[in-house]
C-alpha positions as CSV (number, residue, x, y, z in Angstrom):
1,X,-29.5,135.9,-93.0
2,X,-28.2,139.6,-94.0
3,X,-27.0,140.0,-97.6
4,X,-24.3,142.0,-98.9
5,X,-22.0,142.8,-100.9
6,X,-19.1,143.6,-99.8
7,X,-18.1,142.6,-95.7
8,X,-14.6,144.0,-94.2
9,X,-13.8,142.8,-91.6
10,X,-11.6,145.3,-89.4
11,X,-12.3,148.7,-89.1
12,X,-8.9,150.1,-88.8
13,X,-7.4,152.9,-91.3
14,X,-7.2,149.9,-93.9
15,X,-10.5,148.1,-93.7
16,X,-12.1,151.5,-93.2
17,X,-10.1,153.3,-95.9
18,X,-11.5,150.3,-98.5
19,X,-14.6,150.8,-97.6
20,X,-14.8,154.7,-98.2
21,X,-12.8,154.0,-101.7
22,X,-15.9,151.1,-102.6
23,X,-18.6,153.3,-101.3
24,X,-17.5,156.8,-103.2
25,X,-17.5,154.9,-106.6
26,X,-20.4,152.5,-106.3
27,X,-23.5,151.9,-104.6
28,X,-22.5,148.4,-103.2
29,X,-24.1,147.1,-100.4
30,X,-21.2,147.4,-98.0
31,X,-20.6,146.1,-94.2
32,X,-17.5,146.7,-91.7
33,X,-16.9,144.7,-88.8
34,X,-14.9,145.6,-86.0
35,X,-14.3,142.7,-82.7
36,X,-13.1,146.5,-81.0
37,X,-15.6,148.4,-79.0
38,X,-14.6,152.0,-80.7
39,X,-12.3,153.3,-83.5
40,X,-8.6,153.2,-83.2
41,X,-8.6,150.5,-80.7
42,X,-6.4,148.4,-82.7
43,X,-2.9,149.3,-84.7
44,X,-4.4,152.4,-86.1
45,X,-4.6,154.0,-82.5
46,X,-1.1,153.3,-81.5
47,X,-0.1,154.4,-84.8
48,X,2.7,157.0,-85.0
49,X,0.8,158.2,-88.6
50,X,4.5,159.8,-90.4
51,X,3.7,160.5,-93.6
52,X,6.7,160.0,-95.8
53,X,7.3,159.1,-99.2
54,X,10.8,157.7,-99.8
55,X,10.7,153.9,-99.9
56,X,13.1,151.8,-101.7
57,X,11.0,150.6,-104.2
58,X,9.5,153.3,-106.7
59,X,6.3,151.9,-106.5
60,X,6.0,152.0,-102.5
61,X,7.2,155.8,-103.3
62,X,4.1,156.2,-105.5
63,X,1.9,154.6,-103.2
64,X,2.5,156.5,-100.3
65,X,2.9,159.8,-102.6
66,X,-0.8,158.9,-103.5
67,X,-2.2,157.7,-99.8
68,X,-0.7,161.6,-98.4
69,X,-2.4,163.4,-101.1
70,X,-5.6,161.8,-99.7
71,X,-4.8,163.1,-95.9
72,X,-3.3,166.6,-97.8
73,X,-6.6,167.2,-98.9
74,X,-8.6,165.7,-96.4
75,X,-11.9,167.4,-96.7
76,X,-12.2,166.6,-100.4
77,X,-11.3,163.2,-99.7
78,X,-14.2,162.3,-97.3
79,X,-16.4,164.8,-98.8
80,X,-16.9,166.1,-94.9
81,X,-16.9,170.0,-93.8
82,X,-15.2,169.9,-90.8
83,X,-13.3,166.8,-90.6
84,X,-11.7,166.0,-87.1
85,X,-8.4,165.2,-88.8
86,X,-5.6,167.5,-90.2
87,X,-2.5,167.3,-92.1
88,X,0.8,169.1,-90.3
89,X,3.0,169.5,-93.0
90,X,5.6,169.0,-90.4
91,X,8.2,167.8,-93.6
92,X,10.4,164.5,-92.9
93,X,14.3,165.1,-92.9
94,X,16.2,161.8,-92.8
95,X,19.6,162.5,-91.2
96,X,21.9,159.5,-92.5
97,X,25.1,160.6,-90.4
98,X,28.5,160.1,-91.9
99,X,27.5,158.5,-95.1
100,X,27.9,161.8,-97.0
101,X,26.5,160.4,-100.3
102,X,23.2,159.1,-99.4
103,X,21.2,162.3,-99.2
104,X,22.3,163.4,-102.4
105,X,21.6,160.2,-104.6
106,X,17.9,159.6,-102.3
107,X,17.1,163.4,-103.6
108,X,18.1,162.8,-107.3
109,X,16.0,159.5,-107.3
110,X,12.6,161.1,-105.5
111,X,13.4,164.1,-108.1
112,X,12.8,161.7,-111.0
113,X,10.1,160.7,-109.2
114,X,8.1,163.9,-109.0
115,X,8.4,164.0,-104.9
116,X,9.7,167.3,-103.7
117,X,12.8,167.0,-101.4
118,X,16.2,168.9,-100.6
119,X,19.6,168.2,-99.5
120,X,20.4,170.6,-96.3
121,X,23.5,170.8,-94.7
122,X,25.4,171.9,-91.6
123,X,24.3,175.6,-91.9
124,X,21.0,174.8,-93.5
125,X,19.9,172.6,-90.2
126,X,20.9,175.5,-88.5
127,X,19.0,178.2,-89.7
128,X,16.2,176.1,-90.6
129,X,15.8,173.8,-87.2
130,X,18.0,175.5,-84.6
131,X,17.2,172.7,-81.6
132,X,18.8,169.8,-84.1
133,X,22.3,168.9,-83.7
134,X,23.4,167.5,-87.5
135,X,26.4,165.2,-85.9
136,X,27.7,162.9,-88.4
137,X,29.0,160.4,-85.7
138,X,26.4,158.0,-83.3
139,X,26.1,158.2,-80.0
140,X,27.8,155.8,-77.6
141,X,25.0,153.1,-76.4
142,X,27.3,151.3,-74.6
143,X,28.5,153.7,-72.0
144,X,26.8,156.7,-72.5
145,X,29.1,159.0,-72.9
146,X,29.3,162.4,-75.0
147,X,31.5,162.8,-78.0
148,X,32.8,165.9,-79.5
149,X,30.3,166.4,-82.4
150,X,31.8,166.3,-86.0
151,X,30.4,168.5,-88.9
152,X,29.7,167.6,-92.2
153,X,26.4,166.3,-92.9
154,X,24.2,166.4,-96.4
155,X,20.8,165.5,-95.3
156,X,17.3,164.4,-97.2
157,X,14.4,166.7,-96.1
158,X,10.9,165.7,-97.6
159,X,9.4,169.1,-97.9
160,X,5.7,168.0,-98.4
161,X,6.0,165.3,-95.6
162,X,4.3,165.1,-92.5
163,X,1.7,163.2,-89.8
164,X,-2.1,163.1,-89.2
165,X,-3.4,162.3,-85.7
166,X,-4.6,158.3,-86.7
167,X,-7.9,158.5,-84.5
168,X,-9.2,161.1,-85.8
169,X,-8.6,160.2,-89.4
170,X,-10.4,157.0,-89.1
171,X,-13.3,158.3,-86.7
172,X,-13.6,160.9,-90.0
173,X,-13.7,157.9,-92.1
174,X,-16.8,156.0,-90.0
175,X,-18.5,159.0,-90.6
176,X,-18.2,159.5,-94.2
177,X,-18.8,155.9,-94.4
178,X,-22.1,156.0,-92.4
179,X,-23.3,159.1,-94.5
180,X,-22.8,157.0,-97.2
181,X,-25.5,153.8,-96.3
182,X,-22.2,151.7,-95.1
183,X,-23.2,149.5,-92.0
184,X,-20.4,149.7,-89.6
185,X,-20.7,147.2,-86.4
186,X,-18.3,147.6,-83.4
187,X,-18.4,144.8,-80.8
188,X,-18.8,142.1,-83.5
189,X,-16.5,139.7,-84.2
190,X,-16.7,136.7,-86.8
191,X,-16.7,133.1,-85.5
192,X,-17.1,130.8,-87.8
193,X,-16.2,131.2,-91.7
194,X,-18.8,128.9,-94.5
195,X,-16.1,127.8,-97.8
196,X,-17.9,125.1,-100.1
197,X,-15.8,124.1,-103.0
198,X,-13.1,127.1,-102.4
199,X,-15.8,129.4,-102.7
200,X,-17.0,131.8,-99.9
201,X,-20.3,131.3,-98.6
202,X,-21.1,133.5,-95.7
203,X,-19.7,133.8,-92.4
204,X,-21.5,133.5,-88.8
205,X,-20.8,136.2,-86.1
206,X,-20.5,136.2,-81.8
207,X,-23.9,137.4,-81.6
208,X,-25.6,134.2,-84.0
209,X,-26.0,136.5,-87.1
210,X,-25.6,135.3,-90.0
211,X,-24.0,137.0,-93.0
212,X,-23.8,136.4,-96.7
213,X,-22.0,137.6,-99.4
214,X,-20.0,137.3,-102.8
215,X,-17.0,138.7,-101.1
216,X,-15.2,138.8,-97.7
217,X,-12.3,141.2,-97.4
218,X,-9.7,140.5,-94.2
219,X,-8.3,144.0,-92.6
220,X,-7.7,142.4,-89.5
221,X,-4.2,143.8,-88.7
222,X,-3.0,141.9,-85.9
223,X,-5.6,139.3,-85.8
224,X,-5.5,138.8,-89.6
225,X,-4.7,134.2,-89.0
226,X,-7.7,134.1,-87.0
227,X,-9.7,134.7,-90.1
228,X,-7.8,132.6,-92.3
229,X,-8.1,129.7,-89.8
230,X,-11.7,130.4,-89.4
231,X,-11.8,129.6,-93.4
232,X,-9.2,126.9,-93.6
233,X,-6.8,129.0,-95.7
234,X,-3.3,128.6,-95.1
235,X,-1.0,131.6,-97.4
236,X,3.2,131.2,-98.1
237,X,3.3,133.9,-95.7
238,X,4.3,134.7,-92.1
239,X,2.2,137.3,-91.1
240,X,2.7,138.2,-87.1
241,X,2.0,140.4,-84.5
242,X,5.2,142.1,-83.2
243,X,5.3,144.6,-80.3
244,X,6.4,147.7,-81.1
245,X,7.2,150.3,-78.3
246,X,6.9,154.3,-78.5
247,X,7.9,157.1,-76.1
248,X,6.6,160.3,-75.8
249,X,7.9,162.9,-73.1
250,X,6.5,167.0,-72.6
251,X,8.5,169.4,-74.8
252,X,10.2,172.3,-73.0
253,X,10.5,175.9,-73.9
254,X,14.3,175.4,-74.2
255,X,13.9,173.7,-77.5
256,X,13.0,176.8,-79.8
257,X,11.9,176.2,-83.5
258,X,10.8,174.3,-85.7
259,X,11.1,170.6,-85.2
260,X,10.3,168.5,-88.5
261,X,9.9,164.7,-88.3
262,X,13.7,163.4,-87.8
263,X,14.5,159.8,-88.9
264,X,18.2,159.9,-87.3
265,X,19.6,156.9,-89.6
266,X,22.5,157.0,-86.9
267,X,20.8,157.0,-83.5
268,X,18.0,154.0,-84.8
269,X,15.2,156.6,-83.8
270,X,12.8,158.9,-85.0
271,X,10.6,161.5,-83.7
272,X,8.2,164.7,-84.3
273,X,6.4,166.8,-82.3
274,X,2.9,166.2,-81.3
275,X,-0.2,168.2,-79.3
276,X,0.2,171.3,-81.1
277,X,4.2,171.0,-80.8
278,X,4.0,170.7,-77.0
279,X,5.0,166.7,-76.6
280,X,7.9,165.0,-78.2
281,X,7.1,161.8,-79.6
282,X,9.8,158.8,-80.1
283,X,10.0,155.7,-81.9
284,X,12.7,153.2,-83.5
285,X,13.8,152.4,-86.9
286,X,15.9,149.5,-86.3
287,X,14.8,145.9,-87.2
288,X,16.2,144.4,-83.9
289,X,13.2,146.5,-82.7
290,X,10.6,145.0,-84.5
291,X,11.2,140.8,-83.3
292,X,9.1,140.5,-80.5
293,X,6.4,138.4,-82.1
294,X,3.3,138.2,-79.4
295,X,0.9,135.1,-79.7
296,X,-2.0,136.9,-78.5
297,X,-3.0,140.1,-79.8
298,X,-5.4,140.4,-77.1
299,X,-2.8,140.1,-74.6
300,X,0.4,141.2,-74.5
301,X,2.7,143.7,-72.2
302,X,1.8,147.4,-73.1
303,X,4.3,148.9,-70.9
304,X,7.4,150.1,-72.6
305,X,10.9,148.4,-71.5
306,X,13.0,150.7,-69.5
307,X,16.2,149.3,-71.3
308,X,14.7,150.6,-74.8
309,X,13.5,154.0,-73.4
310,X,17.1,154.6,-71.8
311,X,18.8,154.0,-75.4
312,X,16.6,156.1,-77.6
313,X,16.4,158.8,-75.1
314,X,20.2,159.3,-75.0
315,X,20.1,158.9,-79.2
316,X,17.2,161.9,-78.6
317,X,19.6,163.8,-76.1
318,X,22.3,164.2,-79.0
319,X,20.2,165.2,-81.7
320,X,18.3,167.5,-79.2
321,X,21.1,169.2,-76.9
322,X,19.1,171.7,-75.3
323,X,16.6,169.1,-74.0
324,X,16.9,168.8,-70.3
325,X,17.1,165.5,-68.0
326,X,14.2,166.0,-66.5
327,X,10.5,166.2,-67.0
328,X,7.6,163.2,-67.4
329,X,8.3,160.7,-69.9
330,X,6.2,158.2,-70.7
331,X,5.2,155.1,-73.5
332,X,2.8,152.7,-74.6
333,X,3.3,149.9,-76.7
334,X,1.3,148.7,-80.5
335,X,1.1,146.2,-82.3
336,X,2.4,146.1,-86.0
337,X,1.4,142.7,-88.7
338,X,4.9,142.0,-89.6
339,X,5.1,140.3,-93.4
340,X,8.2,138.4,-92.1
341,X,9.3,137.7,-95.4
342,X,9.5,141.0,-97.1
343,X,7.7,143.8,-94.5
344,X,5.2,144.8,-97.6
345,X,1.4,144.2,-97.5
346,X,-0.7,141.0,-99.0
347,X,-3.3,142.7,-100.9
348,X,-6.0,141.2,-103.1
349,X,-7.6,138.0,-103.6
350,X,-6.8,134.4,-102.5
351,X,-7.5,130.9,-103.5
352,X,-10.5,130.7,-102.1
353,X,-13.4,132.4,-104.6
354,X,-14.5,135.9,-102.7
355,X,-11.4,135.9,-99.6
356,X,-9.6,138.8,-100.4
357,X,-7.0,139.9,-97.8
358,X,-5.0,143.3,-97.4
359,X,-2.9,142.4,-94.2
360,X,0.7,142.4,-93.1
361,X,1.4,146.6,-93.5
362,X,4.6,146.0,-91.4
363,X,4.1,149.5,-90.1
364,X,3.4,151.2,-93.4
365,X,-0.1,151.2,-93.2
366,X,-1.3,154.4,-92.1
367,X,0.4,156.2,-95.4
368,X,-0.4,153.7,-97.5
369,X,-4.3,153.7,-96.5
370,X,-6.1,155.9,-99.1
371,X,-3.8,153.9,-102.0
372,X,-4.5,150.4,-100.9
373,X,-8.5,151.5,-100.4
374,X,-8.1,152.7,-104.5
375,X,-6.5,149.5,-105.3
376,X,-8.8,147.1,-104.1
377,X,-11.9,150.0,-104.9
378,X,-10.6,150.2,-108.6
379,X,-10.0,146.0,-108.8
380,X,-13.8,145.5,-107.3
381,X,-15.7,147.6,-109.3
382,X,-13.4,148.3,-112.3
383,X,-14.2,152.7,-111.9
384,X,-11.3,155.2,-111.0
385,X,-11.3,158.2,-109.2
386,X,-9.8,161.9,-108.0
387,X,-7.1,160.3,-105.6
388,X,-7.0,157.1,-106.9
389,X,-3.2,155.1,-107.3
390,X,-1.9,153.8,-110.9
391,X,0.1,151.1,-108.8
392,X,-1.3,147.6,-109.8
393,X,-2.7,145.4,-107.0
394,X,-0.2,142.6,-108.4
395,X,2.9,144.5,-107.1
396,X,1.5,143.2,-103.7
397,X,-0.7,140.5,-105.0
398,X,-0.6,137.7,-102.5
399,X,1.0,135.2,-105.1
400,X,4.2,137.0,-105.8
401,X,7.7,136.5,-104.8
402,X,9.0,138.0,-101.7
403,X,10.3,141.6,-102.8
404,X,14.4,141.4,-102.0
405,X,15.7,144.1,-99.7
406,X,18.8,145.4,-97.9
407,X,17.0,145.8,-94.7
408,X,14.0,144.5,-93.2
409,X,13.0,147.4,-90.8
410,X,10.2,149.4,-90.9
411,X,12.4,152.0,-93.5
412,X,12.6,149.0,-96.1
C-alpha cells in the first residue's frame, strides 16, 4: 500500500490546478490520477478557455478576476521559464443588441468592482474592430433572410479579457507539478473506493494498487458520480455530462483587424480567433444548447449537428459581413459537468471524513482554475499566497442553497 497525502483524482485544469496550488505552499505528499492516457483528453481539451470576468454574482466576478491573473502572469505562476502556454489579451466585448441599457449599468458594476471595461458604440466598433457589424436587431433563424441592419448599439468590452490555448496550460501545469515531487499517473483509474464509519480509508486502482490517504479530492469532470458511487455518497445535486458542440472554420484575408472575443447576446453565439488569428472559432451561449445530457462520458456522438452549425454560422455571417460562404468548416463536440440546479461548482468537503469534491464547473472551469486550486490550497493547509482568491470556499461549499439566477446558460 502507497501513502499519501493528498490523491486527486482527475488531472484536468481543476484537479491539476489544486495540486500546483497544494504543492507551491506545502510539502504534502501529493498524487494525481488521470483514467486518460495524456493531458487534455477530457473537458479541458475541448475547452474553448475565454477568459472573462463579468458574472452575475460579484463573487464569480472575483473569482475569475483572480483565476486570469494566474494565466496573465503565467510564468510566475508555475515558476517555469518557458511555459508552453500564453495569454492573448484578445479583450471580451459583449454585444447585448437592442437593449441599450445593459452595457452601461454591466460597466458601472465591474467599475466598482475594480475590473477594467468600456462602453463602445457604433463608431467605436468601427474604428476599433472594422470586420464587426454592431446591429442592434437578431438575425432571422427561421428563414434566413437578411435585414437592413439598425444602428445604435452601447456595448461592454472587457479590456484585460482574453483566452489561453487549454492543452498547453495544463501540460505546463504536469510539469510544474512533476518538478515539484507530485506523482502524476495517466492510464489509472480508481475502482473501488474503502469508507468505514463515513471516514475515507483508501481507494484501490485498475492496476491492483492500493492507495491510502487522509484525503481524497474528486476532479473528475464528466465522470465525477462514478467516484461518488464508488464511495456510496449520494450529494442534493444533479451533476451531468451535457454535450456541448463547437465550430471552428479557416479565417480569410477579407476580414481585416482586430477580432476580440464577441459574445453576440443577440445571435446566441460567441467566437474569437484562434491559431495566431488564422481560424475562427464558434460556440453558443444559449441554455437550450447545453440539455443534451449523455449517460456515458466515454461514449457519446462527437460530431457536431449540421442543424446547429447552420444557425450559428448565419448568427456569425451578420456579425461578420465580409466573411465569405465558402471555405472548410469544421467541429468537434465536449463535454461540460452541468450543476443542473444552479450551473456553479461544488467545491470542498462532504459528509464523508477526507471526500472532498470540486465538480460541476458548468463550463466555467477553465477561468476559474487557478481560484478554485487557492481555495481548496488555502482550506487544506491554512497558508496564502501571490495569486491566491479572498472568495470563501463556502460560497460554493457543497451544503449551500442553490444560488437563484435569471438564466441558467453558461453566461449565468
Amino acid at each position: 500500500m502507497k501513502n499519501y497525502d493528498v490523491v486527486i483524482v482527475g488531472a484536468g485544469i481543476i484537479g491539476l490546478s489544486i495540486a500546483w496550488q497544494l504543492v507551491r505552499r506545502s510539502k504534502l505528499k501529493i498524487a494525481v490520477l488521470e483514467k486518460g492516457a495524456g493531458v487534455g483528453e477530457g473537458s479541458t481539451g475541448a475547452s474553448s478557455a475565454v477568459c472573462r470576468c463579468r458574472y452575475s454574482l460579484d463573487e464569480l466576478v472575483y473569482l475569475a478576476r483572480d483565476g486570469i491573473n494566474a494565466y496573465r502572469n503565467w510564468a510566475a505562476f508555475t515558476g517555469l521559464d518557458e511555459p508552453r502556454a500564453t495569454f492573448n489579451n484578445d479583450g471580451v466585448l459583449w454585444m447585448p443588441g437592442s437593449d441599450t441599457q445593459w452595457a452601461e449599468a454591466e460597466h458601472q458594476r465591474m467599475q466598482m468592482l475594480g475590473i477594467a471595461t468600456e462602453v463602445l458604440d457604433d463608431l467605436d466598433i468601427k474604428q476599433r474592430f472594422p470586420a464587426l457589424n454592431s446591429c442592434v436587431l437578431q438575425p432571422d433563424f427561421v428563414t434566413g433572410e437578411a435585414h437592413e441592419c439598425q444602428a445604435g448599439s452601447k456595448n461592454f468590452f472587457e479590456t484585460e479579457g482574453g483566452y489561453v490555448d487549454p492543452v498547453s496550460a495544463a501540460q505546463d501545469l504536469v510539469e510544474a507539478c512533476r518538478k515539484n515531487g507530485v506523482d502524476i499517473h495517466f492510464k489509472t483509474q480508481v475502482t473501488r473506493v474503502e469508507v468505514n464509519n463515513i471516514k475515507l480509508k483508501s481507494i484501490k486502482l485498475n492496476n491492483s494498487e492500493t492507495l491510502s490517504m487522509p484525503l481524497l479530492v474528486n476532479a473528475a469532470g464528466p465522470w465525477c458520480k462514478q467516484l461518488y458511487q464508488a464511495a456510496g455518497l449520494k450529494l442534493d445535486w444533479d451533476l451531468s455530462p451535457v454535450r456541448i458542440q463547437v465550430l471552428h472554420r479557416d479565417r480569410p484575408q477579407a476580414l481585416q483587424g482586430h477580432i476580440p472575443i464577441t459574445v453576440d447576446m443577440q445571435g446566441g453565439i460567441y467566437f474569437r480567433t484562434q491559431n495566431r488569428g488564422q481560424q475562427l472559432l464558434v460556440g453558443s451561449v444559449l441554455e437550450e444548447d447545453e440539455r443534451e445530457i449523455v449517460a456515458d462520458p466515454d461514449n457519446f456522438r462527437t460530431e457536431t449537428d449540421q442543424e446547429f452549425e447552420l444557425l450559428k454560422f448565419h448568427a456569425l455571417h451578420h456579425r461578420l459581413p465580409q466573411l465569405p460562404y465558402r471555405g472548410t468548416a469544421t467541429g468537434y463536440c465536449g463535454l461540460y459537468t452541468v450543476n443542473r440546479a444552479d450551473v456553479h461548482p461544488i467545491v470542498g468537503p462532504t459528509n464523508i471524513t477526507g471526500f472532498w469534491v470540486a465538480n460541476g464547473f458548468s463550463g466555467h472551469g477553465f477561468k476559474l482554475a487557478p481560484a478554485i486550486g487557492s481555495m481548496l490550497a488555502q482550506a487544506i493547509t491554512g497558508d496564502t499566497l501571490e495569486f491566491d482568491t479572498r472568495v470563501p470556499m463556502s460560497f460554493l461549499g457543497v451544503d449551500r442553497e442553490p444560488i437563484k439566477l435569471e438564466s441558467k446558460s453558461v453566461l449565468a
